[in-house]
C-alpha positions in Angstrom: 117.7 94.5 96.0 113.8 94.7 95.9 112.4 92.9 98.6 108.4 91.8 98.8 108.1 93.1 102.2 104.6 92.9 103.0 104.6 90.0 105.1 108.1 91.2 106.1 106.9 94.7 107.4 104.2 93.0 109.5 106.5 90.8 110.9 109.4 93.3 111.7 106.3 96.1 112.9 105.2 92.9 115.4 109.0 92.6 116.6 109.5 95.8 117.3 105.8 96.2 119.0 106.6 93.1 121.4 110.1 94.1 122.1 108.7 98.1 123.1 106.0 96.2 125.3 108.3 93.8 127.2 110.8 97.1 127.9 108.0 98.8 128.5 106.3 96.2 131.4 109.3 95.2 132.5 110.1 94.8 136.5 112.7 95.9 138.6 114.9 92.8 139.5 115.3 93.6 143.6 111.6 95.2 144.6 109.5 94.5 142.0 109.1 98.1 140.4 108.8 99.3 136.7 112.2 99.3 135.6 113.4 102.0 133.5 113.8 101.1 129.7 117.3 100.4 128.6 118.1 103.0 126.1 119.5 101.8 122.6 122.0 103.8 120.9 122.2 103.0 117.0 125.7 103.0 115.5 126.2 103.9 111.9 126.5 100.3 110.9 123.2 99.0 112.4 120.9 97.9 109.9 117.2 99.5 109.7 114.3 99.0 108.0 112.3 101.3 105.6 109.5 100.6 103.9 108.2 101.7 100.5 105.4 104.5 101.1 105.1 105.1 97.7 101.6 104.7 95.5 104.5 102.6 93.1 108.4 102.0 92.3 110.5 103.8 94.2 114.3 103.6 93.8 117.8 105.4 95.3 121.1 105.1 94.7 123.4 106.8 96.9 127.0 108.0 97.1 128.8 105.2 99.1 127.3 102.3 96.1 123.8 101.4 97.8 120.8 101.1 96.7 117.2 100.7 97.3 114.6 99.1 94.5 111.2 98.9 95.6 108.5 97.6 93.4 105.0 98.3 95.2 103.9 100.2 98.1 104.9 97.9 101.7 108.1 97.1 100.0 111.0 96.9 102.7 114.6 96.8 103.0 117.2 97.1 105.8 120.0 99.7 105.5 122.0 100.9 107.3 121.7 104.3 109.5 124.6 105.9 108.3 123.2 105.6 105.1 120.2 107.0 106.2 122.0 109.6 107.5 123.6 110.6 104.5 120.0 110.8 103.1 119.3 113.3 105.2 122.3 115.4 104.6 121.7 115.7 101.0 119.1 117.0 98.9 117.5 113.8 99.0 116.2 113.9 102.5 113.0 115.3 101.1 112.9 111.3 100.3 112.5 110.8 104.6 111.2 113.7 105.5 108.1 113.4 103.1 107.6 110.2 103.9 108.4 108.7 100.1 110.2 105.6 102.5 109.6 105.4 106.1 112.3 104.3 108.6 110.4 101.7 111.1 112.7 102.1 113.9 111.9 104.5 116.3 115.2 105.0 117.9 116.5 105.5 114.6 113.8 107.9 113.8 115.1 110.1 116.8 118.3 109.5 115.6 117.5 111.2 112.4 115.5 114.4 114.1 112.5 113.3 112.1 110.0 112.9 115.2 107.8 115.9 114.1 107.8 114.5 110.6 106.3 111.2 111.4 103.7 112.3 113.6 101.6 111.6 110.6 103.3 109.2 108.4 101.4 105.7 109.2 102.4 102.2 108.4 100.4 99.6 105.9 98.5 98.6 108.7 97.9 101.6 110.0 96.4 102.8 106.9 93.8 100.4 107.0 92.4 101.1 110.7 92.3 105.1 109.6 90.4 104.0 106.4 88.0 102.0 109.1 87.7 105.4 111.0 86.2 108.2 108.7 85.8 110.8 111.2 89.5 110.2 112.0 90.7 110.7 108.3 89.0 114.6 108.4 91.8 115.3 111.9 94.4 113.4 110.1 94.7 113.8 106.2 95.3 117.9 106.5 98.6 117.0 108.4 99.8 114.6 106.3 102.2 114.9 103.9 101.9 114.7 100.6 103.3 111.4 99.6 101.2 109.9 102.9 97.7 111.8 101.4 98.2 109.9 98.3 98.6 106.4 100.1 95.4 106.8 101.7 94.1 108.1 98.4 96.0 105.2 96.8 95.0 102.7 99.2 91.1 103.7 99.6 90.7 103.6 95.9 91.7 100.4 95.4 89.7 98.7 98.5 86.8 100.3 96.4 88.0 99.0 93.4 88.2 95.9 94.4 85.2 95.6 96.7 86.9 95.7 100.0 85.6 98.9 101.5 81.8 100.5 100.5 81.4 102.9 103.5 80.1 106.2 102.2 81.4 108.0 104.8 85.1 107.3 103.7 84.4 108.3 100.3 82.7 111.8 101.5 85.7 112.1 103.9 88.2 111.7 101.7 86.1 113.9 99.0 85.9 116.7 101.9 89.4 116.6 102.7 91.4 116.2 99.4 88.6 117.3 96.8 89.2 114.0 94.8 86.0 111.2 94.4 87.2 107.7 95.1 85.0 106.3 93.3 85.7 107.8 89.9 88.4 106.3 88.0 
């Protein structure tokens, strides 16, 4: 059920971007005035997208039969929220709340009470802009969670590895803040 979701995360993180600015900037009909956003309610049923947020595999099998295989980090797969939301009612909700997948629906992140959770949990992409912000990283990384830390760790290691990042300034910030040299093996 794996799916290679990089390209797929990007486009469904674009989707839901243009559909929150055309709510967002829309007009009233009659004078012309911002329009309030139509609220959407999730059923059970509705699919929603999480992504892998691990450094590697993750998998999950639940009680109702369904799955999730990931294979790499930016991994996604649509399921549905009542699955999610038997996630969260059993001692796997550590799996959401720690950010080991992370639901890309906002409503349905609501839905599932885990707003103050994901204060901190970024996407693929937004890992890249922090690593391009190194004063950033020092605010940030303490409030992260674990599984998150390691992504940037993760991540920032292997931009060095393979010659995509050589600011000094991430390395030192990531040194200060977790203790760990990116540029040792």
């Amino acid at each position: 059920m794996a799916t290679t979701g990089r390209t797929r995360a990007k486009k469904t993180e674009e989707a839901v971007t243009e559909t929150v600015e055309t709510v967002e900037t829309g007009t009233g009909v009659e004078d012309g005035t911002p329009s309030e956003p139509a609220e959407r309610v999730l059923k059970d049923t509705d699919k929603v997208t999480v992504m892998n947020n691990t450094t590697g595999r993750y998998g999950y099998d639940g009680k109702n039969g369904y799955s999730i295989d990931f294979d790499e980090y930016g991994d996604t797969f649509d399921i549905p929220l009542g699955e999610l939301k038997q996630i969260m009612a059993s001692k796997h909700k550590k799996h959401l709340k720690e950010a080991w997948i992370i639901v890309l629906d906002e409503e349905a992140v609501e839905a599932l009470n885990l707003t103050r959770e994901y204060k901190y949990v970024y996407t693929e992409e937004q890992v890249e802009g922090l690593l391009a912000t190194p004063h950033k990283i020092e605010e940030v990384f303490p409030k992260m969670s674990s599984a998150m830390q390691m992504v940037i760790i993760s991540t920032a290691k292997r931009k060095v590895a393979n010659g995509e990042m050589n600011d000094l300034r991430v390395v030192t910030a990531i040194k200060n803040v977790a203790g760990i040299d990116i540029l040792e093996s």
